[in-house]
C-alpha angles and dihedrals in degrees: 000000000000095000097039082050079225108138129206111178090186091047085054091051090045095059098038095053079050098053082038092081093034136088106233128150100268093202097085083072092059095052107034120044095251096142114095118215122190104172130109086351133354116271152151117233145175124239088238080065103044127080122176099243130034111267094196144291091277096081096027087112085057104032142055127205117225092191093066094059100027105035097097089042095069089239103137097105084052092057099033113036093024106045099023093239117158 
């Protein structure tokens, strides 16, 4: 998705909720833009980028929320506990 620039927001759950219930190294997340962010704009980011909540409009240009795309999706284990995003 991320190369085709062809998004898919319910692929992305699908697959997280996936990876959710697997052991997989969670690094690769840190180092490659494999989170998709669709709010307030679509966009790739790394885990090193990405916090839950919103932190402030201040660093909005350099970060991405999960929790704006992913709250509904009951994702925040994922995020949190997975991927080690605070």
């Amino acid at each position: 998705m991320r190369e085709t620039g062809q998004v898919d927001e319910a692929l992305a759950v699908r697959i997280y909720r996936r990876l959710q219930t697997m052991d997989f190294n969670a690094n690769v997340f840190r180092e490659e833009p494999l989170i998709l962010l669709c709010k307030p704009s679509v966009r790739w980011m790394n885990a090193k980028q990405v916090f839950w909540r919103d932190v402030g409009a201040v660093f909005d240009l350099h970060f991405g929320y999960a929790s704006m795309t992913y709250e509904k999706e009951e994702l925040h284990g994922f995020f949190t506990e997975k991927l080690g995003i605070t």
